[in-house]
Structures are given as C-alpha cells and as structure tokens.
C-alpha positions as CSV (number, residue, x, y, z in Angstrom):
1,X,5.0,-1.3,-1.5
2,X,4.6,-0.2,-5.3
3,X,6.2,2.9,-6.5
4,X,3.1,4.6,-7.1
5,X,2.1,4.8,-3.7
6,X,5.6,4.8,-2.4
7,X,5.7,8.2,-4.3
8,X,2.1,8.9,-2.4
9,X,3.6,8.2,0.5
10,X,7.0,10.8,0.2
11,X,4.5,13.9,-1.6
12,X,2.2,13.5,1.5
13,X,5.2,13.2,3.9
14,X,6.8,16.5,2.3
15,X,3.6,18.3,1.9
16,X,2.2,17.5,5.7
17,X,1.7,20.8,6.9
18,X,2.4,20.9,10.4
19,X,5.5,20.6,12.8
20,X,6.9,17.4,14.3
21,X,8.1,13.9,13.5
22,X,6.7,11.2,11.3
23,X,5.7,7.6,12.6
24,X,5.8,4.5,10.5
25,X,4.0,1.3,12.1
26,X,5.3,-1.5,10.2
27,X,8.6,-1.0,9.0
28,X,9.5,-4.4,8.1
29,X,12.7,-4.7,6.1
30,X,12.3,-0.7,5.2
31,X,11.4,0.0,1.7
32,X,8.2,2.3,3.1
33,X,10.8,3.7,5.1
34,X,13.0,5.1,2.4
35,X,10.3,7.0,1.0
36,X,8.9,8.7,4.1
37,X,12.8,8.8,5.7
38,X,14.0,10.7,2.6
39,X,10.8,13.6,2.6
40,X,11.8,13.9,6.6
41,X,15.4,14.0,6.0
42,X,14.6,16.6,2.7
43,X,12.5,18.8,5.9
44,X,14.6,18.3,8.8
45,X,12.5,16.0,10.4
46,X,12.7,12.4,11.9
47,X,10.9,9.4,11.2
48,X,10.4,7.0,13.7
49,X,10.2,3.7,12.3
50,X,8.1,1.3,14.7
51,X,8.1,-2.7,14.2
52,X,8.7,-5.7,16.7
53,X,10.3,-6.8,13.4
54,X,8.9,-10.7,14.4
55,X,6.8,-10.6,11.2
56,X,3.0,-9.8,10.9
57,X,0.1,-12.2,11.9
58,X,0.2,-13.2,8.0
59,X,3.8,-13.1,7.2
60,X,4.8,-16.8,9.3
61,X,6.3,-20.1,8.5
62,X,4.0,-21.7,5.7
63,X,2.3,-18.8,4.5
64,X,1.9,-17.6,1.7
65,X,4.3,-14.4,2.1
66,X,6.3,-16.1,4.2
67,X,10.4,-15.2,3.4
68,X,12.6,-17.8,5.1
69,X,15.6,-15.8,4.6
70,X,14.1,-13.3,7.2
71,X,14.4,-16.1,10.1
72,X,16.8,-16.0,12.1
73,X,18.1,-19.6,12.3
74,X,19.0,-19.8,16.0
75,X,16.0,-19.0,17.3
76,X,13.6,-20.2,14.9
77,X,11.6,-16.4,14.4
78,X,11.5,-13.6,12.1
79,X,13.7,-11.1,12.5
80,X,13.5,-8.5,10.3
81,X,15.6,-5.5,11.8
82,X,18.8,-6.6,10.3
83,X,17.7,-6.1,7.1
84,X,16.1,-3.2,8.1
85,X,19.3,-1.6,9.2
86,X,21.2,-2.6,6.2
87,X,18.1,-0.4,4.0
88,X,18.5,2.4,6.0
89,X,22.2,2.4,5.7
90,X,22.7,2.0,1.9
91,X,19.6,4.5,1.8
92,X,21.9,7.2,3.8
93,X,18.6,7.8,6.1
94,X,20.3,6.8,9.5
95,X,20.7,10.5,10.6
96,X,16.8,10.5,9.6
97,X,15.1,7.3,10.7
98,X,15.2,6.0,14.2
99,X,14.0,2.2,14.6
100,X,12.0,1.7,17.6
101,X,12.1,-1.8,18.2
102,X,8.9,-3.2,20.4
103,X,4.6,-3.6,20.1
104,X,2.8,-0.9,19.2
105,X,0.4,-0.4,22.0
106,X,2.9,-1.0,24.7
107,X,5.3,2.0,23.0
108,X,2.3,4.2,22.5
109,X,1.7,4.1,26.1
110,X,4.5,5.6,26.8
111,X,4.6,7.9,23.9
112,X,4.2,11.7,24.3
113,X,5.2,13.7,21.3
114,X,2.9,15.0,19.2
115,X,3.2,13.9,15.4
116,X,2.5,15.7,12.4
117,X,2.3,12.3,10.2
118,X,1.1,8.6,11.5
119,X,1.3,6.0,8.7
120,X,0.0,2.7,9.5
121,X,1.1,-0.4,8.0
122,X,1.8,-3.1,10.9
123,X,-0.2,-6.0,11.5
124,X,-3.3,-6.4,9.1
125,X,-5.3,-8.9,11.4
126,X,-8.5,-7.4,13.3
127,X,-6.7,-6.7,16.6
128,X,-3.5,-5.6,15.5
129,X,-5.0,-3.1,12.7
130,X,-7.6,-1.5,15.3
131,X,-4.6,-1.4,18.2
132,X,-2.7,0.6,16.2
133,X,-5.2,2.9,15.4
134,X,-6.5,3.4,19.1
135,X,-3.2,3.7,20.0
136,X,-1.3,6.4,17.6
137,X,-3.8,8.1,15.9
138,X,-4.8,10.7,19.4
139,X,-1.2,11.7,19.0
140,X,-1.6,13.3,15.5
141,X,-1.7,16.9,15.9
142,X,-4.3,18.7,14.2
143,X,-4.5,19.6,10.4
144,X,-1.5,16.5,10.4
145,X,-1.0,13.2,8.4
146,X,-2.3,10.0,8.5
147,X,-1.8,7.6,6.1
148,X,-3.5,3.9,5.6
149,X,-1.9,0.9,4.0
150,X,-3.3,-1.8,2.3
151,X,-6.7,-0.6,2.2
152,X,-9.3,-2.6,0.2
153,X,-13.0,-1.6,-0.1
154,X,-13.4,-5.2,-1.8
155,X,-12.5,-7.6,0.2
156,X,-11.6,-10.2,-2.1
157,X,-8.8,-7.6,-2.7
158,X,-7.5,-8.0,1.2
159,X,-8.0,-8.0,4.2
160,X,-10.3,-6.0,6.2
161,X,-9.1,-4.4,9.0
162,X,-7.3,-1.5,7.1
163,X,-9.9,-0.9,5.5
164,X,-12.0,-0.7,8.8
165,X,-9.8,2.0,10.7
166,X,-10.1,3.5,7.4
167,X,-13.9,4.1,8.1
168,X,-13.2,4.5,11.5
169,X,-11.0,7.3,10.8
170,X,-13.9,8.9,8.2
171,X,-16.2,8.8,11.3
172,X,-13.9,10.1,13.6
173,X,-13.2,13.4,11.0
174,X,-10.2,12.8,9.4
175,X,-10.9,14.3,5.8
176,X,-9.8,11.7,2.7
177,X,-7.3,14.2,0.3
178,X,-5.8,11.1,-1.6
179,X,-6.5,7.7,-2.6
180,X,-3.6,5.9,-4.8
181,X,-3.8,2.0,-4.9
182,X,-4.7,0.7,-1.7
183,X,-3.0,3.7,0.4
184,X,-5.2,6.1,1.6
185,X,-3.9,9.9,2.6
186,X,-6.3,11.5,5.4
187,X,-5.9,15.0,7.1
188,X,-6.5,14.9,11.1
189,X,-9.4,17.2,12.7
C-alpha cells in the first residue's frame, strides 16, 4: 500500500457520507487497516477487517511476493493474523478494528448490516476478485463507499480482475469521485 493512496484511502473513509461501519477485504498483515481503522476510530465507527489471513492466490510458497516469515512453521501455511494483531495493537485501533477471520463469500452470507464503506483488496485472481464483489458490494447503502485496490487499466501493470469489478461497478452505477495510483474511490447508487 503506498502512502499516497493509503492517504486516499483515510480522506474517503472520513469523508463517506453515510452511517454505518467500514469493511476491509483483505487485511493481510494490516497496514490498509491503519489508515481506514484510524478515520473510523476519528468518526466513531468500526472497521471490520475481513481476511482468511492463508495468503492470496498470488502471495504462496515460490512466488514472487511470497514472505516466508508469514508461514507458520507447524503447519506449513500462511498465517497472517498474528501479525495482523500485533499492527493493530501498536496502531492503538483495537477498540476500532474487529478482525473477522474466514472466506469472503461464506461471511457475506451471513452478513446483514448495511455498510457505509466496502473496500476491496482480497484475492486478485478472477474468482476471488469477482466473489468479493457479488458478495459485499449489495450491502453498501446508498450514496456509500466503495473503494478498489490494485486497479490497472494496463494490464502489463497487474492483474485484471480489479480492474474488471471496477468496470463492473461503472455499469452497475457506482459514480468514479477519485482515482490515486491504482485505488479507485466510487460512490454507490
């Protein structure tokens, strides 16, 4: 996450002009989740912060973003949430971020509160990507937030799939209000 659109990412959280809690897909070891954590704790909201914490489709053993300090040795996986926990705690944000440890779809089924702010940045292959959208972005209230990581009209640049639910949400009628580096800021119909 650079700090430019770290920044992006706090301004839209504290300027997102309806009621209700922020979801982050993706949370990984919880930089993203500083800056959106700190706009909801500055608002007296919450920020969910959603990740199976496993690593992404592209973040495995031999590839090139792979970490193997985020494996945990008994088991032979990624596992993320420690570090997660530690970020949120030296960030003071555990009154303010909740981690909700599972998959995406299989939490969104059961979710029922509306959100005034989704911002995706889970899984950047074709299924995950497009999953995440079905699943979260009906539960953005109207006039709210939803924000797009990773999202690269060229794709020698990245990957494609954010930048497909990016074009799914422009066809669906989410308005584009902000484009810095590859996040994109949108405003729900």
């Amino acid at each position: 996450m650079p700090v430019d659109e770290g920044l992006a990412l706090h301004r839209h959280a504290r300027a997102c002009p309806v009621d209700g809690p922020f979801l982050e897909i993706g949370s990984y070891c919880g930089k993203s989740a500083i800056y959106l954590g700190s706009a909801a704790r500055d608002d007296g909201r919450v920020l969910f912060a959603l990740d199976h914490h496993r690593g992404s489709e592209e973040n495995q053993a031999g590839w090139e973003h792979h970490d193997a300090a985020l494996v945990d040795p008994e088991i032979g996986r990624m596992d993320t949430l420690p570090f997660f926990r530690r970020t949120i705690h030296d960030a003071e944000l555990e009154g303010t971020v909740v981690a909700v440890v599972g998959d995406s779809p299989v939490v969104a089924r059961s979710w029922e509160t509306p959100l005034a702010l989704v911002f995706i940045d889970g899984g950047h292959g074709t299924e995950p990507a497009h999953a995440d959208y079905e699943s979260w972005t009906p539960k953005i209230r109207s006039g709210g937030t939803l924000l797009i990581h990773d999202v690269f009209p060229d794709p020698a640049d990245g990957g494609r799939p954010p930048y497909e639910i990016y074009l799914r949400a422009l066809d669906d009628g989410f308005a584009e209000v902000d484009v810095v580096g590859s996040l994109r800021a949108l405003r729900a119909p």
